[in-house]
DSSP file (Angstrom, degrees, kcal/mol; ACC not computed):
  #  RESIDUE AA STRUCTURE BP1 BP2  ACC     N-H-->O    O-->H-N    N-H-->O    O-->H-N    TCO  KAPPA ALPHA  PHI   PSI    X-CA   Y-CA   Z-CA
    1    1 A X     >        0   0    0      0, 0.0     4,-2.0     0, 0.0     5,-0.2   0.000 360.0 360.0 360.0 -51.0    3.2 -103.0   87.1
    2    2 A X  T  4  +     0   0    0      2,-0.2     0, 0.0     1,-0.2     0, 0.0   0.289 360.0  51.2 -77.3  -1.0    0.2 -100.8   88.0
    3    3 A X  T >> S+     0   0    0      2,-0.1     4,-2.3     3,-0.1     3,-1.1   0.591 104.6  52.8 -81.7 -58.8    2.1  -97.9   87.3
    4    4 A X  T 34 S+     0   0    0      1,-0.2     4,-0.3     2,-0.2    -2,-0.2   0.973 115.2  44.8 -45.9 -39.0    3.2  -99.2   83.9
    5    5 A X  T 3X S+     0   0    0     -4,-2.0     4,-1.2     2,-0.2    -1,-0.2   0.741 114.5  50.4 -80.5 -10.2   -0.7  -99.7   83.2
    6    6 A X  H <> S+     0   0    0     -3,-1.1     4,-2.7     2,-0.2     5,-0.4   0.742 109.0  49.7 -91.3 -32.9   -1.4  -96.3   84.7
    7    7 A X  H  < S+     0   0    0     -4,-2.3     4,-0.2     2,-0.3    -2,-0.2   0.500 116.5  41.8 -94.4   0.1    1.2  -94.5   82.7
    8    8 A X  H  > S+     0   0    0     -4,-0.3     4,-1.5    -5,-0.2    -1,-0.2   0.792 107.7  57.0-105.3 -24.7   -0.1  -96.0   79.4
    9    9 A X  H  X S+     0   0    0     -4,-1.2     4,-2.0     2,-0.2     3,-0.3   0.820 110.8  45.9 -83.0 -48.1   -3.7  -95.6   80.3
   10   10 A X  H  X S+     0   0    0     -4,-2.7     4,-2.9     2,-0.2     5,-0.4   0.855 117.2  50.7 -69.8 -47.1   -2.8  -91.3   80.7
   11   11 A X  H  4 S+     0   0    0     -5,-0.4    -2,-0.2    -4,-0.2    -1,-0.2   0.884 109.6  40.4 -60.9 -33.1   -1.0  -91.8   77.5
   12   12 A X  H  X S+     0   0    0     -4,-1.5     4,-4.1    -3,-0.3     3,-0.4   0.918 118.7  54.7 -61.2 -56.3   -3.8  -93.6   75.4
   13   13 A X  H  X S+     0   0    0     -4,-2.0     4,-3.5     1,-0.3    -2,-0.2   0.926 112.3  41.7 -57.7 -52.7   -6.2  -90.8   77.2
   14   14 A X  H  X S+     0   0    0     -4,-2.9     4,-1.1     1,-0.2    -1,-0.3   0.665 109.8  57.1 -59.8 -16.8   -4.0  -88.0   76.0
   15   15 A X  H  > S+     0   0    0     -5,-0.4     4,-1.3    -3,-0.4    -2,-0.2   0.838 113.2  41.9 -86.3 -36.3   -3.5  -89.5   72.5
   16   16 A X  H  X S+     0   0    0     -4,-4.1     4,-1.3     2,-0.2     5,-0.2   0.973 114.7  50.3 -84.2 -31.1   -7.3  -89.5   72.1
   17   17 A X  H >X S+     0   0    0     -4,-3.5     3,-3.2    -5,-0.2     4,-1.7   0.951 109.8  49.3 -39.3 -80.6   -7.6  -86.2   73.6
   18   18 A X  H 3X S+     0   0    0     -4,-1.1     4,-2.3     1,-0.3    -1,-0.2   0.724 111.1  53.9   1.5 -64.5   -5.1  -84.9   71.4
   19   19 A X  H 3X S+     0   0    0     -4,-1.3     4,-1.3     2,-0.2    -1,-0.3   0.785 103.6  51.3 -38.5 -50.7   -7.0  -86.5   68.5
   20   20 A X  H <X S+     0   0    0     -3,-3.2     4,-3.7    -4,-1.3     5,-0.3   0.954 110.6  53.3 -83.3 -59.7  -10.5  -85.0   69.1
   21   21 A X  H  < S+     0   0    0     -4,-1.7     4,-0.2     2,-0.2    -2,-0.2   0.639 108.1  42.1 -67.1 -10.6   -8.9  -81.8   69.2
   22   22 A X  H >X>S+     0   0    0     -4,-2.3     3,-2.3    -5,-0.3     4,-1.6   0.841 116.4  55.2 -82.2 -61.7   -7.1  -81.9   66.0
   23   23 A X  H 3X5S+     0   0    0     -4,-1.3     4,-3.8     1,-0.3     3,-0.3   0.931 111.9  47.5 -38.3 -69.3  -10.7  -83.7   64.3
   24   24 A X  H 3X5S+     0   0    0     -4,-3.7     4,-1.4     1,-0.2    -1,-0.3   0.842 109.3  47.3 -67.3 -14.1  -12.5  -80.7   65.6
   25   25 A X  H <>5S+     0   0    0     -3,-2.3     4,-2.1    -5,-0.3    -2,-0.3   0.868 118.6  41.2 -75.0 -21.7  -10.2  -78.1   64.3
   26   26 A X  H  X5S+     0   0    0     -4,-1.6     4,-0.7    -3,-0.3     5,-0.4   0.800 112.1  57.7 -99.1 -25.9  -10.0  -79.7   60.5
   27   27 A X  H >X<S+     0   0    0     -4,-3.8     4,-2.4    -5,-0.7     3,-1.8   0.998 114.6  33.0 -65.5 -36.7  -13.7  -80.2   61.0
   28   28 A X  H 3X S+     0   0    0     -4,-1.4     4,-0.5    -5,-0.3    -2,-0.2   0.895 118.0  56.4 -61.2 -36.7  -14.2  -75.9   61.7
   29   29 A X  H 3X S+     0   0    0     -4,-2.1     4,-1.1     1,-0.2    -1,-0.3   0.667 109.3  45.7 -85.1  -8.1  -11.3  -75.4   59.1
   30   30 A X  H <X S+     0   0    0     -3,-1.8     4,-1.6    -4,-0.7    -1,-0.2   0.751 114.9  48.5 -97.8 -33.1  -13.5  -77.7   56.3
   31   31 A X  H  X S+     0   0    0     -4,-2.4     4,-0.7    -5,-0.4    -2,-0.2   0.559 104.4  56.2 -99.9  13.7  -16.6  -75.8   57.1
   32   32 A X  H  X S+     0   0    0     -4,-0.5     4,-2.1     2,-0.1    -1,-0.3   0.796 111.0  44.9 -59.0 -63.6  -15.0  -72.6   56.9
   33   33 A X  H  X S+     0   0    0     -4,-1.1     4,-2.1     2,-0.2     5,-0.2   0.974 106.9  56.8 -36.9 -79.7  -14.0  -73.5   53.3
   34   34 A X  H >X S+     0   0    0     -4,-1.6     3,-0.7     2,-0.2     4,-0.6   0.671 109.6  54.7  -7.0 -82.2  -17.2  -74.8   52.5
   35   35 A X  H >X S+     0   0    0     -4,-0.7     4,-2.7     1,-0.3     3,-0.6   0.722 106.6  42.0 -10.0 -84.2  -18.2  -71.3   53.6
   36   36 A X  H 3X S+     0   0    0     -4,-2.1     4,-1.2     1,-0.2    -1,-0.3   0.861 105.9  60.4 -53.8 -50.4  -16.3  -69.3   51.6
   37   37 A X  H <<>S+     0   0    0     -4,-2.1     5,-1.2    -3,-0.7     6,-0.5   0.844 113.8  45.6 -56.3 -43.5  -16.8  -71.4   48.3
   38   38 A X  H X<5S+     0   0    0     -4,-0.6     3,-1.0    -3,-0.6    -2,-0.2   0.954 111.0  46.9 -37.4 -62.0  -20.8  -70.5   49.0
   39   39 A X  H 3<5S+     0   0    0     -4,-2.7    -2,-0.2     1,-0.3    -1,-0.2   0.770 118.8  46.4 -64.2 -30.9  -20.4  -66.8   49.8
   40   40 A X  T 3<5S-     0   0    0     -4,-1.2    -1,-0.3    -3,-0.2    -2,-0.2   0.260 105.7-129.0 -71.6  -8.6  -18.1  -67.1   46.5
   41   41 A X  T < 5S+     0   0    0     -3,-1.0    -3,-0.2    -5,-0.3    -2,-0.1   0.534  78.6 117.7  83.0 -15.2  -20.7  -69.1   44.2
   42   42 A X  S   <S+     0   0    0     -5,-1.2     2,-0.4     1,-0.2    -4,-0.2   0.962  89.4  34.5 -61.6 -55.6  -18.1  -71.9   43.1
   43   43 A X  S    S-     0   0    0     -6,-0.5    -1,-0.2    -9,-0.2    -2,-0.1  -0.847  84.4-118.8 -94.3 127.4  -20.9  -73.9   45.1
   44   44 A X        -     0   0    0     -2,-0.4     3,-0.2     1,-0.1     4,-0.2   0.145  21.9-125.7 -42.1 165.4  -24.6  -74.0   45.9
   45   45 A X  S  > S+     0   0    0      1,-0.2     4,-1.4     2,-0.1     5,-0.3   0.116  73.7 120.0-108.5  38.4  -26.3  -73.6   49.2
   46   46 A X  H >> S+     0   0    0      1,-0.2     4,-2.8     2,-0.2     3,-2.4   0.987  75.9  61.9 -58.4 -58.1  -28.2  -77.0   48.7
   47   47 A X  H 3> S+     0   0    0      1,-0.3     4,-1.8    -3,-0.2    -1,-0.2   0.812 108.4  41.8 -22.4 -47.3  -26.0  -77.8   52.3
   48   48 A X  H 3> S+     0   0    0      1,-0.2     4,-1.3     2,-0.2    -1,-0.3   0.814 112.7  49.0 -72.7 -29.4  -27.8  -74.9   54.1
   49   49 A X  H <X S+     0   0    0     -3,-2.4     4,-2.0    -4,-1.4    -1,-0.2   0.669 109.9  54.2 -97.4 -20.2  -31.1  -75.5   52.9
   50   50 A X  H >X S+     0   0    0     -4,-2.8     3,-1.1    -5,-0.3     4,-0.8   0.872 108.6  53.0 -60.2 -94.3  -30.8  -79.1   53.8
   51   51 A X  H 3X S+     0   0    0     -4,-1.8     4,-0.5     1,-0.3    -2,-0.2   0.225 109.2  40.1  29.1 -76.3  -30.0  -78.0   56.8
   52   52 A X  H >X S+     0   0    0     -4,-1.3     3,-1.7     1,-0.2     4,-0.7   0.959 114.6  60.3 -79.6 -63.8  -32.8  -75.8   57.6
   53   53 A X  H << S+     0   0    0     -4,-2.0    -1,-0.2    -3,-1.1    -2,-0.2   0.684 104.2  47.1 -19.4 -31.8  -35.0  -78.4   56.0
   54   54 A X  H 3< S+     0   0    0     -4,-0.8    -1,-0.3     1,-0.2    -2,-0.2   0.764 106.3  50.7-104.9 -31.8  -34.2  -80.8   58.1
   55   55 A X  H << S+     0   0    0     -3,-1.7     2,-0.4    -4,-0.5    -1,-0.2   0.611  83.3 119.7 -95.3   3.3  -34.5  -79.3   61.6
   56   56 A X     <  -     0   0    0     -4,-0.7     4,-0.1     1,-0.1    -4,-0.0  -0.674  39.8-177.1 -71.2 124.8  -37.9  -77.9   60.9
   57   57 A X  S >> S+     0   0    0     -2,-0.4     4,-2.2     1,-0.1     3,-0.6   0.514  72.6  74.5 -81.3 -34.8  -40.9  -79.0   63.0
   58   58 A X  H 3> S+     0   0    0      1,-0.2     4,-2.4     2,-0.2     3,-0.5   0.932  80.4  60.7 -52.3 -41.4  -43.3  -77.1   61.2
   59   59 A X  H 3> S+     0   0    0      2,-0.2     4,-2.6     1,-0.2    -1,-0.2   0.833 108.6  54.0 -65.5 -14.5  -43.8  -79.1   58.0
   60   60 A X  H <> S+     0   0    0     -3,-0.6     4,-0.8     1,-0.3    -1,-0.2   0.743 108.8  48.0 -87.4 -21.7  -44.9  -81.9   60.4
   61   61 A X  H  X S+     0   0    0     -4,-2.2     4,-2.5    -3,-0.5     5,-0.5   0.933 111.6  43.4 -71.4 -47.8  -47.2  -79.9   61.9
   62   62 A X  H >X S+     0   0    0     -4,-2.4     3,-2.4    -5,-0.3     4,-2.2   0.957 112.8  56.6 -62.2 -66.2  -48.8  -78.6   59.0
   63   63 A X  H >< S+     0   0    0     -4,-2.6     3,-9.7     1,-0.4     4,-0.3   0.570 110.5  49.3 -19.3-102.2  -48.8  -82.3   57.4
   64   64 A X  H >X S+     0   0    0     -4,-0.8     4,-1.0     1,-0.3     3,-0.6   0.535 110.1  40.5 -10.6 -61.8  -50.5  -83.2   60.2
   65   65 A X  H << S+     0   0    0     -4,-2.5    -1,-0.3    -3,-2.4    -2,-0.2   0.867 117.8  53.4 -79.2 -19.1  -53.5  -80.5   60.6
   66   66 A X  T X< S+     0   0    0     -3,-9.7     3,-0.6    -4,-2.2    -1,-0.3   0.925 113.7  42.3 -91.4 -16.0  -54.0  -80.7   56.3
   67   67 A X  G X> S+     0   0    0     -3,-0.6     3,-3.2    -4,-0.3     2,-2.8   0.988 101.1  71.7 -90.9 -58.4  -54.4  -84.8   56.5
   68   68 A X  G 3< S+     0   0    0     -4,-1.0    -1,-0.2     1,-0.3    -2,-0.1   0.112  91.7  53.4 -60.6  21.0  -56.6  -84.8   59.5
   69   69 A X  G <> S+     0   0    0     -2,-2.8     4,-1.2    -3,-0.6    -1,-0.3   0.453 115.2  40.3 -92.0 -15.4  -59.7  -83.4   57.7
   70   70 A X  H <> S+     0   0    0     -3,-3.2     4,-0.6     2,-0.2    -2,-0.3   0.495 113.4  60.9-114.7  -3.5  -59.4  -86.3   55.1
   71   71 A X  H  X S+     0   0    0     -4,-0.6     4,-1.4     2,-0.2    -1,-0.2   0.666 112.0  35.4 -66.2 -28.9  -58.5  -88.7   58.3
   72   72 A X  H  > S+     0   0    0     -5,-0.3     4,-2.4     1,-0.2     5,-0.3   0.874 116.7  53.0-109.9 -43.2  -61.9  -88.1   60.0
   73   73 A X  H  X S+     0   0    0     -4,-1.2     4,-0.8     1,-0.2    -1,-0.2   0.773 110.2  47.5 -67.0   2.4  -63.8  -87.9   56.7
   74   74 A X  H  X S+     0   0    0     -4,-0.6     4,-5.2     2,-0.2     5,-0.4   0.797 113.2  51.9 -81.9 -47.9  -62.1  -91.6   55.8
   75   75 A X  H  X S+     0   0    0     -4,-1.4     4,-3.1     2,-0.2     6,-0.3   0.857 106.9  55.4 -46.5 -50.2  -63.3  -92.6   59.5
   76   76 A X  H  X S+     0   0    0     -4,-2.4     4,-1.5     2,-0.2    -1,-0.2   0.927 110.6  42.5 -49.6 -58.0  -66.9  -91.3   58.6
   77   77 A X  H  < S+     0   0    0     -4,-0.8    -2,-0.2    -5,-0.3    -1,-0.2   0.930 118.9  37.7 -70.3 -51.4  -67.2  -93.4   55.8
   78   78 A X  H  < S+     0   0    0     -4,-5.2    -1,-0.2     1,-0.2    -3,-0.2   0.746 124.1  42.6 -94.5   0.5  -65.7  -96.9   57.0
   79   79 A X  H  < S-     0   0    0     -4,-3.1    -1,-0.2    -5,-0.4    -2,-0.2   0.765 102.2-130.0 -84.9  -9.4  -67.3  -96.5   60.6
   80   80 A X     <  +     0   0    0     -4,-1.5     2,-2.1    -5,-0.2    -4,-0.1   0.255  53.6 146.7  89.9 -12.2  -70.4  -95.3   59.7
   81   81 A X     >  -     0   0    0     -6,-0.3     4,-0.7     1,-0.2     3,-0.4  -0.369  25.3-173.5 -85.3  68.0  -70.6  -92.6   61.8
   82   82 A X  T  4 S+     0   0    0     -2,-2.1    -1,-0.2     1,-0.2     5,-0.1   0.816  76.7  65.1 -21.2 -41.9  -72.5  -90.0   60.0
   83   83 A X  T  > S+     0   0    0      1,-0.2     4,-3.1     3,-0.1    -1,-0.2   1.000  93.4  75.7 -70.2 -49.5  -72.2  -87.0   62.4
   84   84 A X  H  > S+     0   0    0     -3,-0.4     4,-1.2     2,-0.3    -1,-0.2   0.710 105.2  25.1 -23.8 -75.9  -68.5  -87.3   61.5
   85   85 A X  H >< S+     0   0    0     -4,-0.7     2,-0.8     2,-0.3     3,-0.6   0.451 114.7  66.1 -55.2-142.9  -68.7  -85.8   58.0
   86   86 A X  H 3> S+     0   0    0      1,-0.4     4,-1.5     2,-0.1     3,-0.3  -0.215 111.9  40.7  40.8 -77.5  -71.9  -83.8   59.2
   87   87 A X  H 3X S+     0   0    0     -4,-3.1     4,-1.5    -2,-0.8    -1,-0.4   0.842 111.0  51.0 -50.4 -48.9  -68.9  -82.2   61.4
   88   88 A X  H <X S+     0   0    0     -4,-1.2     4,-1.8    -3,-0.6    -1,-0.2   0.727 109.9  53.1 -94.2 -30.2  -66.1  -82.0   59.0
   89   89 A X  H  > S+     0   0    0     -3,-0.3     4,-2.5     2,-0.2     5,-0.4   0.974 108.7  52.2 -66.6 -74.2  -68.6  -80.1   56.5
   90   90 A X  H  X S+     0   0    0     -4,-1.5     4,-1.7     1,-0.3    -2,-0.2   0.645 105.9  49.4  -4.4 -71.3  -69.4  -77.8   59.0
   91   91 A X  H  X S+     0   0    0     -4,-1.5     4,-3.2     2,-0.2    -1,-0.3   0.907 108.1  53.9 -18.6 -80.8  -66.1  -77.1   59.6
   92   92 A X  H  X S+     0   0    0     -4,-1.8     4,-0.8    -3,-0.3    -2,-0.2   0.784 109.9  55.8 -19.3 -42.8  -65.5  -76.6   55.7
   93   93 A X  H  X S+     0   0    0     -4,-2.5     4,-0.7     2,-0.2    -2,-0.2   0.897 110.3  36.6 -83.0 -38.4  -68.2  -74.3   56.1
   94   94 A X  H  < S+     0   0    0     -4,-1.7    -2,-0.2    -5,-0.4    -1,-0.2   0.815 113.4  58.9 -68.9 -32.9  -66.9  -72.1   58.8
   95   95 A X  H  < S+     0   0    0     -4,-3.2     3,-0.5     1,-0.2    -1,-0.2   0.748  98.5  51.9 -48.1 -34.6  -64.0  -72.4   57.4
   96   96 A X  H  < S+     0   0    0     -4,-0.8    -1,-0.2     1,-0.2    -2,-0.2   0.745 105.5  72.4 -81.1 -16.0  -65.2  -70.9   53.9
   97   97 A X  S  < S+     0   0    0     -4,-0.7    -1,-0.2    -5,-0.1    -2,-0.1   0.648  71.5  97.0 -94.8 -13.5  -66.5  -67.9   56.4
   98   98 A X  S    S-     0   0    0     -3,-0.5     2,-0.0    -4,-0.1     3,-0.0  -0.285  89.3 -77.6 -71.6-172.3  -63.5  -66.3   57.4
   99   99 A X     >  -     0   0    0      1,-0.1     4,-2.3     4,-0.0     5,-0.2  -0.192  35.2-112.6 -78.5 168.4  -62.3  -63.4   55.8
  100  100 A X  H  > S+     0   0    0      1,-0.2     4,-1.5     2,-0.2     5,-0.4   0.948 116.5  57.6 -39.1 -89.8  -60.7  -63.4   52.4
  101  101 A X  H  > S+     0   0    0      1,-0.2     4,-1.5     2,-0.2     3,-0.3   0.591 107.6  45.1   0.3 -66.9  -57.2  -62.2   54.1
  102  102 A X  H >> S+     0   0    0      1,-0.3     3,-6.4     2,-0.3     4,-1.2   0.983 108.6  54.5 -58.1 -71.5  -57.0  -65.4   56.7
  103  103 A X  H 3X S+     0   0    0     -4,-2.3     4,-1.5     1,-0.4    -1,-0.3   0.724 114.4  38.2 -58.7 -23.5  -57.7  -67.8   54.4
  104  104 A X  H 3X S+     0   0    0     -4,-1.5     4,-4.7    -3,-0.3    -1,-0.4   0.781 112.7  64.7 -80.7 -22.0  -54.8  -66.5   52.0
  105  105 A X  H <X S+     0   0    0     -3,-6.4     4,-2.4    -4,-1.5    -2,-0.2   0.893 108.8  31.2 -55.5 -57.8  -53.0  -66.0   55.2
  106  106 A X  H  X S+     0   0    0     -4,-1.2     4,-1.7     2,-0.2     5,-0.2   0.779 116.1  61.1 -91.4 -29.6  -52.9  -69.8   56.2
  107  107 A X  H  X S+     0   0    0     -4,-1.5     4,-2.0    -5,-0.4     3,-0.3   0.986 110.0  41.8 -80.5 -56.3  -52.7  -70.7   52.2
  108  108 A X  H  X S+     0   0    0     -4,-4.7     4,-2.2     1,-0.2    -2,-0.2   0.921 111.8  55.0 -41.6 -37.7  -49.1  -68.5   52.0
  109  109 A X  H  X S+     0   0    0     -4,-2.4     4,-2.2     1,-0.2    -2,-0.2   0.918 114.6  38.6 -69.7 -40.0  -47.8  -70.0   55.4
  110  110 A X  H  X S+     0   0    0     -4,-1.7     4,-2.1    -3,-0.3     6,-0.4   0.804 117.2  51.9 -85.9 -25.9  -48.4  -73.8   54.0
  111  111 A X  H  X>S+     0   0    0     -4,-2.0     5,-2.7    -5,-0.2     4,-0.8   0.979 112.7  43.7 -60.0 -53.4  -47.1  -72.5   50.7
  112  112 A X  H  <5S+     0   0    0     -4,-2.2    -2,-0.2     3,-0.3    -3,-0.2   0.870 116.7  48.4 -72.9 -72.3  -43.8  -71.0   52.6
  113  113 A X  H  <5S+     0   0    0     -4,-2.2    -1,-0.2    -5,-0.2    -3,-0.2   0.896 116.5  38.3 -39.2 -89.2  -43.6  -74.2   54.5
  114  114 A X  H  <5S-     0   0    0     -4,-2.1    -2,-0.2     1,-0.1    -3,-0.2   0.822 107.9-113.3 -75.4-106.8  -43.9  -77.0   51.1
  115  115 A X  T  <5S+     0   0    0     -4,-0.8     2,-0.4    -5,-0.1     3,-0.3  -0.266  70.2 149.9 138.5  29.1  -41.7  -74.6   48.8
  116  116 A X      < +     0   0    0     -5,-2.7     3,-0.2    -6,-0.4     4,-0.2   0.028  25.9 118.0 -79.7  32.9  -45.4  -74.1   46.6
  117  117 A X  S >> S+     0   0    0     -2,-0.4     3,-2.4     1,-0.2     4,-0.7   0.962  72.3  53.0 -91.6 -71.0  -44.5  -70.7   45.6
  118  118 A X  G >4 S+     0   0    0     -3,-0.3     3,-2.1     1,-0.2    -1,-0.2   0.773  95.5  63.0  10.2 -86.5  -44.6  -72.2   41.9
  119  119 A X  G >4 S+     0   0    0      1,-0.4     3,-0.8    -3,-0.2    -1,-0.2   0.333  88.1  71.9 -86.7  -2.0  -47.7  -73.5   42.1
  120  120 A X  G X> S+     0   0    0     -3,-2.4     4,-1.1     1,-0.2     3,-0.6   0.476  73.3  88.7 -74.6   5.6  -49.6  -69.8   42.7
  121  121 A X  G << S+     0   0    0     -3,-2.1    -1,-0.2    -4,-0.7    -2,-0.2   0.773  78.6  52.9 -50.4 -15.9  -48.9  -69.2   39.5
  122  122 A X  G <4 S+     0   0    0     -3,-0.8    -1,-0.2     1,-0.1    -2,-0.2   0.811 109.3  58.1 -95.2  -4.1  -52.4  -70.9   38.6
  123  123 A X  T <4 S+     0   0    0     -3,-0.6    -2,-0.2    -4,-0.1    -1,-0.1   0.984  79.8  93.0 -58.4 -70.6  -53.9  -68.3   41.3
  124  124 A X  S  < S-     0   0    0     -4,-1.1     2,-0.3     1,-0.1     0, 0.0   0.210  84.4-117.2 -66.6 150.1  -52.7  -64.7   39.6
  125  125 A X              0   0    0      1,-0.1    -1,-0.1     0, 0.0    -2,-0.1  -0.649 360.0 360.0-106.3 142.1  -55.7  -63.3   37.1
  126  126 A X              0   0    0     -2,-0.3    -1,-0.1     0, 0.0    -2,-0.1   0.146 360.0 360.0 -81.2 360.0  -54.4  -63.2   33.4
């Protein structure tokens, strides 16, 4: 008896093996195709750009560091806390002091980051 259950239990185990390993070749053989229909144009590369989109850490940084100026001036206002805005202008102000260069610097990287490439268009002199 415990041989019969042993000898189906190695068969089941080998049927699923079996299984996984065909399911991972048809998955490599789909995404090869895939492949080739990009590098050939029949298809877009929205997949890839998802992709990349999606495993990026950065935009959450950036999020982060552009709402937390309008976080501590929201803070200012409904605790009261004057010095609070008193700092964040400050800031603003130090900010305005770097050079030209940085400040375009940090304004491509967030551009780069969001996809705003577009939206220098209202920048460029006519």
């Amino acid at each position: 008896m415990w041989f019969n259950l042993l000898g189906m239990a190695v068969k089941t185990g080998a049927e699923v093996y079996k299984n996984r390993q065909e399911t991972k070749k048809l998955e490599s053989l789909a995404e090869k195709n895939h492949m080739a229909k990009m590098a050939s144009g029949e298809i877009n590369y929205q997949k890839a750009v998802m992709t990349n989109q999606n495993q990026g850490w950065k935009d959450e940084l950036v999020l982060i560091i552009v709402v937390l100026p309008i976080v501590v001036l929201a803070w200012s206002v409904f605790s009261g806390d004057p010095q609070a805005k008193e700092k964040l202008d400050l800031f603003f102000q130090y900010f305005n002091n770097f050079p030209e260069f940085y400040k375009w610097l940090v304004l491509g990287i967030f551009g780069s980051i969001y996809g705003l490439k577009p939206g220098m268009d209202l920048f460029k002199k006519k």
